[in-house]
Backbone bond lengths (Angstrom), bond angles and torsions (degrees), N, CA, C in turn:
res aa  C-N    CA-C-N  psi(-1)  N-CA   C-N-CA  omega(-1)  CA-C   N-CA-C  phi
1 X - - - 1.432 - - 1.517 108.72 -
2 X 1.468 104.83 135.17 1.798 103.49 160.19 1.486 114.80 -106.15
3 X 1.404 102.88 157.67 1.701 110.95 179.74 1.364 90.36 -96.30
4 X 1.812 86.98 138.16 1.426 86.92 179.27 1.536 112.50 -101.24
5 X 1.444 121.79 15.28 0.836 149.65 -161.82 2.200 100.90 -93.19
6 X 1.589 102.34 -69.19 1.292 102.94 154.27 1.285 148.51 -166.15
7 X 1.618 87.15 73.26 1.393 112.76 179.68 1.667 127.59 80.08
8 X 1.030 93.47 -21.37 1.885 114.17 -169.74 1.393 93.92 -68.29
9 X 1.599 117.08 129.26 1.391 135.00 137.59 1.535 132.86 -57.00
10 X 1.686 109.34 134.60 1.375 104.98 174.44 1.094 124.44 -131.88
11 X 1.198 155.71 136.73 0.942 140.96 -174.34 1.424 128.51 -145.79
12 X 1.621 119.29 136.57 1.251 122.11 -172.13 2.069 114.84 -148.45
13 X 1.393 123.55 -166.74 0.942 98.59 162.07 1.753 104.61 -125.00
14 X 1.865 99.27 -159.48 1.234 84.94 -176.27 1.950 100.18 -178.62
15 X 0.913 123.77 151.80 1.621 117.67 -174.08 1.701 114.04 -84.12
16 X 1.613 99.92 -13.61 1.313 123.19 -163.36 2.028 111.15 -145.78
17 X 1.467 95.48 88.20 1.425 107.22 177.77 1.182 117.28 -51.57
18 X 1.684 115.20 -52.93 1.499 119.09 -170.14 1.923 96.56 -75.45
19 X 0.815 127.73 -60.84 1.599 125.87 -175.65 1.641 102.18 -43.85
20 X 1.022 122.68 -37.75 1.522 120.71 -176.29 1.892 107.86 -70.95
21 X 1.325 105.90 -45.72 1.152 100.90 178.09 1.476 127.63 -64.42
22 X 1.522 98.34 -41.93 1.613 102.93 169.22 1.208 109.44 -55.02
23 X 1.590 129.57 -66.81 1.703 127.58 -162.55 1.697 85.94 -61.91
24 X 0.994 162.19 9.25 1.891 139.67 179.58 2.106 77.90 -108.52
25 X 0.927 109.78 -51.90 1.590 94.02 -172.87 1.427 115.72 -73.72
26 X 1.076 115.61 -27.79 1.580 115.84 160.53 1.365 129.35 -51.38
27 X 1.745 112.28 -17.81 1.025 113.02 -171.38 1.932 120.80 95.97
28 X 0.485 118.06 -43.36 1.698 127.70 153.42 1.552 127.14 -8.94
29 X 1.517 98.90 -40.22 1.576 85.31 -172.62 1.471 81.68 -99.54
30 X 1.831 104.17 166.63 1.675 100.47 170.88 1.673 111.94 -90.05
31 X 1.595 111.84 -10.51 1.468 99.62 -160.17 1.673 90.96 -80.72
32 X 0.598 123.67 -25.87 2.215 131.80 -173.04 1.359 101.71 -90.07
33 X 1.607 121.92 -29.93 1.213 105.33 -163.24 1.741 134.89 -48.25
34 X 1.783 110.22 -30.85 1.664 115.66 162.30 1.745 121.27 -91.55
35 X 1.466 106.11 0.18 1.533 115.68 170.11 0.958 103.97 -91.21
36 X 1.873 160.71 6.61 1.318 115.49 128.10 0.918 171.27 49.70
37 X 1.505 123.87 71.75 0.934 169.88 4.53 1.670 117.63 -62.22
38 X 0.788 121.81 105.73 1.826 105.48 177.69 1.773 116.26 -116.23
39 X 1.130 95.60 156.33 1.616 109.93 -164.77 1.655 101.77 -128.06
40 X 2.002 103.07 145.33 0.950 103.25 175.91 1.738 130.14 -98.98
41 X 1.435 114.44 125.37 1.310 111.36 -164.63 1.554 118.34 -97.61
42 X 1.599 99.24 -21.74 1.523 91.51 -177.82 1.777 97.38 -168.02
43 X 1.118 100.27 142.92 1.350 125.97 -164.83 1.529 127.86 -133.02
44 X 1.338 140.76 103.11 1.098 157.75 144.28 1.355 146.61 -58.80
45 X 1.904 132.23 112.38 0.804 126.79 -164.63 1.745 115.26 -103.05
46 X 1.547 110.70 129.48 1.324 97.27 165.38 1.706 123.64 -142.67
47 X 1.324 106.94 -174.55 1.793 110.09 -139.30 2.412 81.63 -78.91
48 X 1.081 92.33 -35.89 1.958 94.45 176.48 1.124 124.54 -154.18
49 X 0.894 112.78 171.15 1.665 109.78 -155.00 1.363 95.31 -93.83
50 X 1.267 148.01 1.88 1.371 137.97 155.27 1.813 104.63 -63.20
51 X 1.232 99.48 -52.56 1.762 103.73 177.80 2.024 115.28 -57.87
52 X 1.276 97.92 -25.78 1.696 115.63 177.18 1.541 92.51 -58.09
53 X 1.707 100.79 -61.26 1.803 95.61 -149.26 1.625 104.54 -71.45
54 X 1.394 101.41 -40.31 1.222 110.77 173.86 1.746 117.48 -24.86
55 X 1.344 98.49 -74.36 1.542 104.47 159.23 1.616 133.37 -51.05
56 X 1.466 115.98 -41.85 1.750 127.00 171.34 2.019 87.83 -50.58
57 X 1.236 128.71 -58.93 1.484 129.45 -150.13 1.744 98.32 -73.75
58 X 1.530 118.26 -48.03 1.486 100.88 157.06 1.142 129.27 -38.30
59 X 1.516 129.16 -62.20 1.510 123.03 -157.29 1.730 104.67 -70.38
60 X 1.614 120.22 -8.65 0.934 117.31 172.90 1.454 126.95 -77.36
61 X 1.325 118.21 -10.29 1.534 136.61 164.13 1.332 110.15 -61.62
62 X 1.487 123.53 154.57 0.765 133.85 161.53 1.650 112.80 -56.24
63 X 0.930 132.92 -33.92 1.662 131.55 -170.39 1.518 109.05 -82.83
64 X 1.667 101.59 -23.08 1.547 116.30 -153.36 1.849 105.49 -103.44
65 X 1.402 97.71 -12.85 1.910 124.17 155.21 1.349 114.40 -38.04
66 X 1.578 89.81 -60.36 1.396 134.55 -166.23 1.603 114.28 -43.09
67 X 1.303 79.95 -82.46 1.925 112.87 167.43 1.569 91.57 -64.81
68 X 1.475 172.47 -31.87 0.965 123.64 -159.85 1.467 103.21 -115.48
69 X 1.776 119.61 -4.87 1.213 104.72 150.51 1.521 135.90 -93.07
70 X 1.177 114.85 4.43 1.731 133.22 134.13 1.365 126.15 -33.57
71 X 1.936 106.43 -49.53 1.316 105.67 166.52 1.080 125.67 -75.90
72 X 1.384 128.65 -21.37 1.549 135.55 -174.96 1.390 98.12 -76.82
73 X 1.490 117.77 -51.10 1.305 102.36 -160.94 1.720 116.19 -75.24
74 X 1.883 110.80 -9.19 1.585 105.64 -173.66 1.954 102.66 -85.60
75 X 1.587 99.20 0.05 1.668 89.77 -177.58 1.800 93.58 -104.02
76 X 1.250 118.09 23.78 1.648 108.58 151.84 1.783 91.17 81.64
77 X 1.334 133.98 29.77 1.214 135.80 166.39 1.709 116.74 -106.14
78 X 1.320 112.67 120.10 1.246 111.23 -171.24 2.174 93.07 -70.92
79 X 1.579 101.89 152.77 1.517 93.98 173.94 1.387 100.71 -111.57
């Protein structure tokens, strides 16, 4: 998700894309809660959620930054 508020990427996983997005715009989570309004830019499916986090804990690397605003930007999403 991006805030459209300012610009900042977040990222996590979840069994339920649309429910996740609502409770972060609802206010609910604390890490989104003053980033405001946020939108979803890019989305990933996998076979379990060990393979999910697996991936959520990459993009949190410095290398994995890298690569996941690489992916945003080859699906035509400004970050």
């Amino acid at each position: 998700m991006r805030s459209l508020k300012d610009g900042r990427l977040y990222t996590g996983y979840t069994t339920n894309v649309e429910n996740r997005l609502r409770d972060h715009n609802a206010g609910h989570t604390k890490s989104t809660r003053n980033r405001r309004p946020l939108e979803l830019v890019y989305s990933e499916k996998f076979e379990s959620k060990k393979e999910a986090m697996e991936r959520e804990k990459s993009f949190k690397t410095p290398e994995g930054g890298v690569v996941k605003r690489k992916l945003i930007s080859d699906h035509n999403i400004d970050p």
